[in-house]
Steps between C-alpha positions, in 0.01 A plus 500: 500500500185693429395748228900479341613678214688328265629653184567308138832640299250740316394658819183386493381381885272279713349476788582148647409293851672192584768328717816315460784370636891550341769202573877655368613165515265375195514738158191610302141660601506468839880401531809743443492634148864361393808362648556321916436699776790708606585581871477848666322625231152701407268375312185712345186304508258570212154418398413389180184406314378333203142489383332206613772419735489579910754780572838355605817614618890543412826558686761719271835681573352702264325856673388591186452232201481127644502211322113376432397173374446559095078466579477755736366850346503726859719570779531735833797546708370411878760484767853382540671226730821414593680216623833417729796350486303100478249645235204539827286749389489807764240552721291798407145653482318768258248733497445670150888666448614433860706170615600435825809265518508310880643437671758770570631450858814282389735580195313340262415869325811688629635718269734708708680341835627807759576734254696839578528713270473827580394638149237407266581181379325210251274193635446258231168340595449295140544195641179502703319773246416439136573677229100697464592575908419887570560509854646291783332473851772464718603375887804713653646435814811784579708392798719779756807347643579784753367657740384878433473423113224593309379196269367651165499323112316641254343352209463716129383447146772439337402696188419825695754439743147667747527337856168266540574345826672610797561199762655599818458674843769724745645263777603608792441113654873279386456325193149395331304467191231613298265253277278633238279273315323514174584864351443539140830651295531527114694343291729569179477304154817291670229395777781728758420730814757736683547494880750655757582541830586786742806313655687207311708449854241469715176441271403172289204457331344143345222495212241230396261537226116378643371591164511713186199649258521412168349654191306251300344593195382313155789394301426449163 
């Protein structure tokens, strides 16, 4: 990182280069703050700096007040990361407040299989969004089983309940489906969205997450 911020408990902040690598398997600067490494979980990597000292890192469950080595007078929330089910770390790349999770063209980031529901209804998308996650980038694929039925799902915010995405087309072919990839869709404080379809007989849709925006900012 170049030209970082990092902030001491009394505010006070400093502009800091440097590079480092975190392993959640060892504890300490560098290392996960405290505790093993759990599976499926988020992590929040952090810089921190000393004086005299080349800026290091720190893995935390903590989003807002990790654990730092006793020495270590500065800190900056940077990114998050996750892992699975056999503590691999997630593929995933950033640009400033933007991570793209990849890839998406299994079930590895599924967070709704064929749903139906004809009314607006709750997505939880936590496990592949952290809790400073703003907005979701999802993939939708809606499916038509019958001929002569229109294929429509809609996406909202789920704390405005507005419509942000419609996905779907009029058939007049037999059945088909629609794909749309990479729309952007708020989220609430619970890390939810809303979707629905226009036909729960005859319309199915299936949502992966490719990526969410997160909101980082100097903890203190």
């Amino acid at each position: 990182v170049s030209g970082l911020n990092v902030a001491d408990g009394s505010g006070v902040t400093k502009s800091v280069t440097g590079t480092f690598t975190v392993d959640i398997s060892t504890n300490g600067a560098n290392g996960l703050d405290t505790g093993a490494e759990a599976a499926n979980t988020h992590y929040a990597i952090w810089a921190i700096w000393k004086s005299g000292s080349a800026l290091a890192g720190v893995a935390s469950l903590s989003f807002s007040n990790p654990g730092v080595p006793a020495t270590y007078t500065h800190k900056a929330l940077l990114t998050s990361v996750r892992n699975n089910a056999s503590s691999i770390l997630l593929a995933q790349t950033q640009f400033e407040d933007e991570v793209a999770l990849g890839p998406v063209n299994d079930t590895t980031t599924q967070v709704l299989s064929s749903g139906t529901a004809t009314t607006p209804t709750l997505v939880d998308c936590s496990a592949f969004c952290p809790p400073t996650a703003r907005a979701v980038k999802l993939s939708v694929t809606t499916n038509g089983s019958a001929s002569g039925v229109d294929i429509n799902a809609l996406l909202y915010d789920a704390v405005t309940g507005n419509v942000v995405v419609t996905c779907g087309y009029k058939d007049d072919s037999g059945a088909a489906n629609y794909n749309v990839s990479n729309v952007w869709v708020p989220l609430n404080t619970n890390r939810e969205v809303k979707y629905s379809v226009n036909n729960g007989t005859n319309v199915a849709t299936t949502i992966r997450i490719s990526g969410y925006r997160m909101a980082p900012k100097l903890q203190l």
